[in-house]
C-alpha positions as CSV (number, residue, x, y, z in Angstrom):
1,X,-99.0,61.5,63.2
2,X,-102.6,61.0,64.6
3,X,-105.3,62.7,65.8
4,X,-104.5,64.4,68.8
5,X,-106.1,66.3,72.3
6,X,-103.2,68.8,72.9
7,X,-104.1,70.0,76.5
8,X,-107.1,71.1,78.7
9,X,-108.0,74.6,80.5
10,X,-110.5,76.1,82.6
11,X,-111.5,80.0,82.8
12,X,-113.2,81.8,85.8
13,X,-115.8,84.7,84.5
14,X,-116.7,88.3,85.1
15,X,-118.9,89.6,88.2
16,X,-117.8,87.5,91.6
17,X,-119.5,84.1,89.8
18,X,-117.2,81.5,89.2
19,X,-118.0,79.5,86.3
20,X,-115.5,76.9,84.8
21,X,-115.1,76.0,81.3
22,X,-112.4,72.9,80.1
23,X,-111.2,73.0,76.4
24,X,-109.7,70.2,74.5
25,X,-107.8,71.8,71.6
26,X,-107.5,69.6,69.4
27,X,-104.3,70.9,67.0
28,X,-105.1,67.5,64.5
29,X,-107.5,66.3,62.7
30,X,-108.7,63.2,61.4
31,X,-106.0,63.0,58.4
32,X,-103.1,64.0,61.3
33,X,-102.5,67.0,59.5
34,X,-102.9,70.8,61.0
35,X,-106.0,72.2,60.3
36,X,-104.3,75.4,59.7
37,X,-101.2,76.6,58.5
38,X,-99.1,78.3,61.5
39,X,-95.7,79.4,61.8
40,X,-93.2,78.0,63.3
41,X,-93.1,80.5,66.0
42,X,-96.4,80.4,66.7
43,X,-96.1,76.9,67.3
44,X,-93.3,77.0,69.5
45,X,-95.1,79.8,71.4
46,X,-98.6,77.4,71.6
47,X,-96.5,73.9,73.1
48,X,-94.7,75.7,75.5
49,X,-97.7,77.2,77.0
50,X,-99.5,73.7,77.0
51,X,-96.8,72.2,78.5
52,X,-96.3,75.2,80.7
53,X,-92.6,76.0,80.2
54,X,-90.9,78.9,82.6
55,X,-91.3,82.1,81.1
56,X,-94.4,81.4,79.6
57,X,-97.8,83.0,80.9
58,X,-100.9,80.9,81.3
59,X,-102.5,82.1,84.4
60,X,-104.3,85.2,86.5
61,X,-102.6,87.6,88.6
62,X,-104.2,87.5,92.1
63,X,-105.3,91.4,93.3
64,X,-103.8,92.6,89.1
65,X,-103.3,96.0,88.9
66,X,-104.5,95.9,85.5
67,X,-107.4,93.4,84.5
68,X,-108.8,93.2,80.8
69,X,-111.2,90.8,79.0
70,X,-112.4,90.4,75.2
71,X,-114.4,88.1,73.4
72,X,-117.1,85.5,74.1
73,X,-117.7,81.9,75.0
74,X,-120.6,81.6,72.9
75,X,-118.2,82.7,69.8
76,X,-115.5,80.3,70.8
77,X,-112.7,82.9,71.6
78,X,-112.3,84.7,75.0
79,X,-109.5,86.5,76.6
80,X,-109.0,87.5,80.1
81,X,-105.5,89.3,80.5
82,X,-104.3,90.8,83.9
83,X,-101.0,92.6,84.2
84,X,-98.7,93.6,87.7
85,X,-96.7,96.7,87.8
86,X,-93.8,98.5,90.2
87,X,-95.1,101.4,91.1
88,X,-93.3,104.6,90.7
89,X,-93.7,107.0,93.9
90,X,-93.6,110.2,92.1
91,X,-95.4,109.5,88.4
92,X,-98.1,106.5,87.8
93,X,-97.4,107.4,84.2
94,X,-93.5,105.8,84.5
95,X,-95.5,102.7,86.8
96,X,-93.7,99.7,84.6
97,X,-95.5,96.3,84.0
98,X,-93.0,93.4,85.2
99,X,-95.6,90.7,85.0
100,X,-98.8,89.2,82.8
101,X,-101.0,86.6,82.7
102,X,-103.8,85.5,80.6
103,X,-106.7,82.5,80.3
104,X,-108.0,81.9,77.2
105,X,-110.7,79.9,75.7
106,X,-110.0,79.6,72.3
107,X,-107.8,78.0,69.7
108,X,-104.1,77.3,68.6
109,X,-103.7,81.0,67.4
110,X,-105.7,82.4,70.8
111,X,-103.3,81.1,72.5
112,X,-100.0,81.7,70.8
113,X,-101.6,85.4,70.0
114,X,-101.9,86.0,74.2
115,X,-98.1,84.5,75.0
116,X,-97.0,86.9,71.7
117,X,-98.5,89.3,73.9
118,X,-97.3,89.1,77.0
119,X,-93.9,88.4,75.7
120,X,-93.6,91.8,73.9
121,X,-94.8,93.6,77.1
122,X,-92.2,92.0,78.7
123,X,-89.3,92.0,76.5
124,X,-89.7,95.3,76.0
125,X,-90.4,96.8,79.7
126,X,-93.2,99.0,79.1
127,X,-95.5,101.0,81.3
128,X,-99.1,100.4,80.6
129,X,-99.1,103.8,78.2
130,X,-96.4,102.6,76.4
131,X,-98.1,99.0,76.0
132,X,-101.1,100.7,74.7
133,X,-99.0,101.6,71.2
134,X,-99.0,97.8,70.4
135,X,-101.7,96.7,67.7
136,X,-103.0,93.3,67.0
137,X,-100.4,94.0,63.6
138,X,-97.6,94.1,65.8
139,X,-98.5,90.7,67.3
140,X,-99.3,89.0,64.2
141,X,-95.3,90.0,63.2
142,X,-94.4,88.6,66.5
143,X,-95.7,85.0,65.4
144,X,-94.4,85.4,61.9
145,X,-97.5,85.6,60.9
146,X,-101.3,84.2,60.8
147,X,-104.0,82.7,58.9
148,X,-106.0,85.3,57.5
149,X,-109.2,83.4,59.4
150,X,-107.5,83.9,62.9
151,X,-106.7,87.5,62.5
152,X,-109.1,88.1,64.8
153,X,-107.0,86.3,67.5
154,X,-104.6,88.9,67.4
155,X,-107.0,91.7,67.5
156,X,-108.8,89.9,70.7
157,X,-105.5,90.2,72.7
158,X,-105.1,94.0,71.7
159,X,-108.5,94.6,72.8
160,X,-108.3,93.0,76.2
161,X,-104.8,94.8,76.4
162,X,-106.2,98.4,76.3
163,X,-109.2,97.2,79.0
164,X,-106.8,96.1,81.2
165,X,-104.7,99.9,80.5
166,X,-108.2,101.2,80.8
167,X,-108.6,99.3,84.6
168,X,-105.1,100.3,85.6
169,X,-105.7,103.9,84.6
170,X,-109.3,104.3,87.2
171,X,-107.3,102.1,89.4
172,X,-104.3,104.8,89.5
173,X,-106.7,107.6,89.6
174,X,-105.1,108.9,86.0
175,X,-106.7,110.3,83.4
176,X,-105.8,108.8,80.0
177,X,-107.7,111.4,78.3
178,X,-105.6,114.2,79.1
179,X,-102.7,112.5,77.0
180,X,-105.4,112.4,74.1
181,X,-105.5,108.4,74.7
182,X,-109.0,107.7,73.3
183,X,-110.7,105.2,76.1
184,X,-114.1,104.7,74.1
185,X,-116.5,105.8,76.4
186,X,-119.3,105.5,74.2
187,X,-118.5,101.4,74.0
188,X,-118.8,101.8,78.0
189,X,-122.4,102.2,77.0
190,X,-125.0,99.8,75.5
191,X,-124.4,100.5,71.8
192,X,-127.3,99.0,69.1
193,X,-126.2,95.0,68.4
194,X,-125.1,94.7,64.8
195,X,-124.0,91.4,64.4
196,X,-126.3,89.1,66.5
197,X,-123.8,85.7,65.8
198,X,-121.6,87.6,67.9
199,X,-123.1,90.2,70.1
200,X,-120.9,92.9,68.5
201,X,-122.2,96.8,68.5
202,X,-121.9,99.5,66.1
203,X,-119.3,101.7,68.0
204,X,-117.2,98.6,68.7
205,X,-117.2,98.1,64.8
206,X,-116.9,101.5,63.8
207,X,-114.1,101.9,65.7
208,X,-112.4,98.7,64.2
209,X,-112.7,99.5,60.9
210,X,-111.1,103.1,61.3
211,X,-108.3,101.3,63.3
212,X,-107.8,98.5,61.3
213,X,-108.6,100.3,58.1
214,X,-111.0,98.0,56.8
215,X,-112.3,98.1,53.7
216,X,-114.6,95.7,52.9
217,X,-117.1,92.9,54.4
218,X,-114.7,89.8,54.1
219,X,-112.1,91.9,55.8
220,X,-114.2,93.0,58.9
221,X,-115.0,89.4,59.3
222,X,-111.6,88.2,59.3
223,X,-110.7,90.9,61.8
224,X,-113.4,90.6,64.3
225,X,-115.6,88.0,63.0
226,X,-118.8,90.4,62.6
227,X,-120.9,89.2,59.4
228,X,-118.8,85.6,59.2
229,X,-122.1,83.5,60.7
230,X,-125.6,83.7,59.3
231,X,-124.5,87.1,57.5
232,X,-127.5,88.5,57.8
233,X,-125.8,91.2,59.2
234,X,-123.5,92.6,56.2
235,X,-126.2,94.2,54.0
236,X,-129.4,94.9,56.1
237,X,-130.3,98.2,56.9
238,X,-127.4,100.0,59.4
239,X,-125.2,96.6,58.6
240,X,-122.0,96.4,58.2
241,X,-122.1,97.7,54.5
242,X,-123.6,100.6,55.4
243,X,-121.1,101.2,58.3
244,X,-118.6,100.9,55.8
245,X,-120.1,103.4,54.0
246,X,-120.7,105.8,56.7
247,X,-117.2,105.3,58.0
248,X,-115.3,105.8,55.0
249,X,-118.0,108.3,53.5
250,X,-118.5,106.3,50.3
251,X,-121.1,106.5,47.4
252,X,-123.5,103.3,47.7
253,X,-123.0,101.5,44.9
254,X,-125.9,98.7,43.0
255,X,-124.3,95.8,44.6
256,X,-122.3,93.1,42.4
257,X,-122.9,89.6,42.6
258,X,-119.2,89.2,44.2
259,X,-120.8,91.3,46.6
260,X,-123.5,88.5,47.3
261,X,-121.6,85.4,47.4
262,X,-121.6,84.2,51.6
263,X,-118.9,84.6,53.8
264,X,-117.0,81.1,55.4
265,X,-114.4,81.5,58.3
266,X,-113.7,85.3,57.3
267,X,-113.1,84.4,53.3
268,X,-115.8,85.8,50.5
269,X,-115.8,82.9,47.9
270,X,-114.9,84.2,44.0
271,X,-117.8,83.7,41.3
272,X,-115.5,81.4,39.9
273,X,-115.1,79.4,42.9
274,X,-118.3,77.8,43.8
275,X,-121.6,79.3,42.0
276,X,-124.2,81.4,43.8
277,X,-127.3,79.6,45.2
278,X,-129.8,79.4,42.2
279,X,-133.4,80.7,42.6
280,X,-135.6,79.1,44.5
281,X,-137.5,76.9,43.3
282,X,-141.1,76.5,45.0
283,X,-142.5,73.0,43.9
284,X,-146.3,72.7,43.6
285,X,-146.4,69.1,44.3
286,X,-144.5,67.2,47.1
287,X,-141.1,64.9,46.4
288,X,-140.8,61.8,46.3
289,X,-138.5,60.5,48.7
290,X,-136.1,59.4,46.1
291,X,-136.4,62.9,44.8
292,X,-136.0,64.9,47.9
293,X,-132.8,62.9,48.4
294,X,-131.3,63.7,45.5
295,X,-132.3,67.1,45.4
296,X,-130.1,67.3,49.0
297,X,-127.3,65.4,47.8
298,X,-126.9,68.3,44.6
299,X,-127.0,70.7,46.9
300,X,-124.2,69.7,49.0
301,X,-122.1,68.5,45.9
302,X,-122.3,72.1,44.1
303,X,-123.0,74.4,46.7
304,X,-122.0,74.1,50.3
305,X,-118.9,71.4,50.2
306,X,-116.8,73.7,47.4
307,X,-117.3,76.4,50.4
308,X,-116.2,74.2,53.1
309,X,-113.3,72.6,51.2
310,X,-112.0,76.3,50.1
311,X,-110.6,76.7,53.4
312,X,-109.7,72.9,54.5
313,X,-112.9,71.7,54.9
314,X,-115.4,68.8,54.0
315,X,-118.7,67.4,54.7
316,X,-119.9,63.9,54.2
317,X,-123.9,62.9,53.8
318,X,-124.5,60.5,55.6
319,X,-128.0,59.7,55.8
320,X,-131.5,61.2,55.0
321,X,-134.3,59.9,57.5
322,X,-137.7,61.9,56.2
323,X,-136.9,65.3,57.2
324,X,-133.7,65.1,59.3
325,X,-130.1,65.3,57.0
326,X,-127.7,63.6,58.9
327,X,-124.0,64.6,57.9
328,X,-119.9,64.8,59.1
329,X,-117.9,67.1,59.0
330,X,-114.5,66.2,57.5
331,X,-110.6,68.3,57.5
332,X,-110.6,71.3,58.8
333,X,-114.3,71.4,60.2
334,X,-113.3,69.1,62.7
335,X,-111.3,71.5,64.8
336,X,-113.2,74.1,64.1
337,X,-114.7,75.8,67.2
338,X,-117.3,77.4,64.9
339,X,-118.6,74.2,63.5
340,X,-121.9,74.5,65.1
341,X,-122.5,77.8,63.6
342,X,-121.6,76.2,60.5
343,X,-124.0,73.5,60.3
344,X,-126.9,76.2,61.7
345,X,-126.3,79.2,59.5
346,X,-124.5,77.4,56.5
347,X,-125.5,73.9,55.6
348,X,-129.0,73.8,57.2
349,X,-130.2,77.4,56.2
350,X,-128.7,76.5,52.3
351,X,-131.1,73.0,52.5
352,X,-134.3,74.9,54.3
353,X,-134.2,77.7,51.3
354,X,-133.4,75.7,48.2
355,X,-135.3,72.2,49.4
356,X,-137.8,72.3,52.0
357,X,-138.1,74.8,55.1
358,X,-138.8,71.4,57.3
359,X,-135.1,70.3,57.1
360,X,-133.2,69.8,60.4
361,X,-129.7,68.8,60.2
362,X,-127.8,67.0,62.4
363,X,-123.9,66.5,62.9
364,X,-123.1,62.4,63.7
């Protein structure tokens, strides 16, 4: 098998402005092999959508009577979902949802995570009440499964599910509140920023961590991706650490070093899987060019490629030009839809704190 550009999609956006995006996925990399491991379901699921089989659900419903939206571009995962429904005359709580859609920028698992989705709704003929039971869990057992880095794919659709219950419910004139349905109407309001990376609030992340019962930093950023970037989110004051501690009323504790070691694609690397960064080391006298260059090249070897190649990745140096590093990224990177964030927050933050603050890197 060879590389291979599976399919291509465009999106329209929120307020009346149409704006178009096309996505190549691109479900091989260089070697031919997947860059993750999915199901067989999931796969089945992600084709037939490509190739947009009968019965499966790409699309928007014109005039929806539900219409829900999660995620951002700038992260590289957004989901728009829209559902119809047959009215019931007498009750709008017994209204049952007979069709969805969904467009999606995102990857493989974005995409088999929406058609899981609207297949269960479906399949199972439920009114928008009863479709708010279903958690990003019971998606993840739809697919038989996902990697623990695209968790958060699941828990995109949930969360685009329940806005789109939440439009459906103002559109109906019902009140969810009376059935004790939590609507989170202090996310409805700007909530303080916690993770930056990917404009995520402290109520939105609160919340997630009670529902998700998440215990610990590499599991909130395998769930919704908070603190997986630059992670200077996960121990700064009101960070994520400290939500975790609010949330589950826990004692701070002195922080280990496990504690310390940085995050990649949701995944906290094990002391004995790659060593910390070493103190820095602030050099009186300027290196020699010979010296600078190897002084990169260490770096790379011991520090940030046993990171990327942990979860399928690689990164090849390929030249040094006075201040500018110029590398590719290899397996797993390729395909990544984070990669830039990777280079920025990873590779190029590592080499301007250990070698010299002037470094730029650039992907060839």
């Amino acid at each position: 098998m060879t590389a291979k550009n599976v399919a291509q999609r465009t999106w329209v956006v929120r307020k009346g402005r149409k704006v178009q995006f096309h996505a190549v996925y691109n479900i091989l990399g260089k070697s031919g092999t997947m860059a993750w491991e999915y199901s067989k379901k999931t796969m089945e699921l992600f084709t037939a959508a490509l190739q947009g089989k009968p019965g499966t659900h790409i699309g928007e419903i014109a005039e929806p009577d539900g219409r829900g939206e999660h995620g951002s571009i700038a992260c590289g995962d957004a989901l728009l979902f829209t559902f119809k429904v047959e009215r019931n005359a007498d009750d709008p709580f017994k209204d049952k949802i007979v069709e969805t859609k969904y467009l999606t920028f995102g990857c493989t698992s974005a995409i088999a995570a929406s058609e899981a989705l609207c297949c269960i709704i479906e399949d199972r003929h439920l009114t928008p009440v009863e479709a708010l039971k279903i958690t990003n869990q019971d998606i993840v057992d739809f697919l038989e499964g996902l990697p623990d880095q695209k968790i958060h794919c699941s828990v995109m659709g949930a969360e685009a599910l329940q806005a789109a219950v939440f439009d459906w419910a103002k559109k109906r004139g019902v009140s969810l509140t009376a059935l004790g349905i939590d609507v989170h109407t202090e996310e409805q309001e700007e909530g303080r920023i916690v993770c930056k990376c990917f404009t995520l609030t402290e109520p939105y992340i609160k919340r997630k961590i009670k529902e998700l019962n998440l215990r610990t930093i590499p599991e909130i950023a395998s769930a919704v991706k908070a603190g997986g970037a630059c992670m200077s989110c996960q121990h700064a004051p009101g960070g994520l650490q400290d939500m975790l501690d609010e949330v589950w009323k826990t004692e701070t504790q002195q922080q280990t070093q496990n504690d310390l070691l940085p995050i990649l694609d949701g995944h906290q690397l094990s002391i004995g899987t790659v060593s910390t960064l070493p103190p820095v080391q602030h050099d009186t006298k300027e290196l020699s060019p010979f010296q600078f260059a190897k002084k990169v090249e260490k770096l790379l070897a011991d520090y940030v490629r046993p990171m990327l190649q942990r979860d399928g990745g690689d990164l090849e140096l390929i030249d040094i030009k006075e201040m500018m590093v110029y590398v590719e990224l290899r397996g797993a990177c390729t395909a990544c839809v984070g990669a830039g964030q990777t280079l920025k927050n990873l590779v190029e933050r590592a080499l301007k704190e250990q070698v010299d603050a002037r470094i730029r890197v650039i992907q060839v």
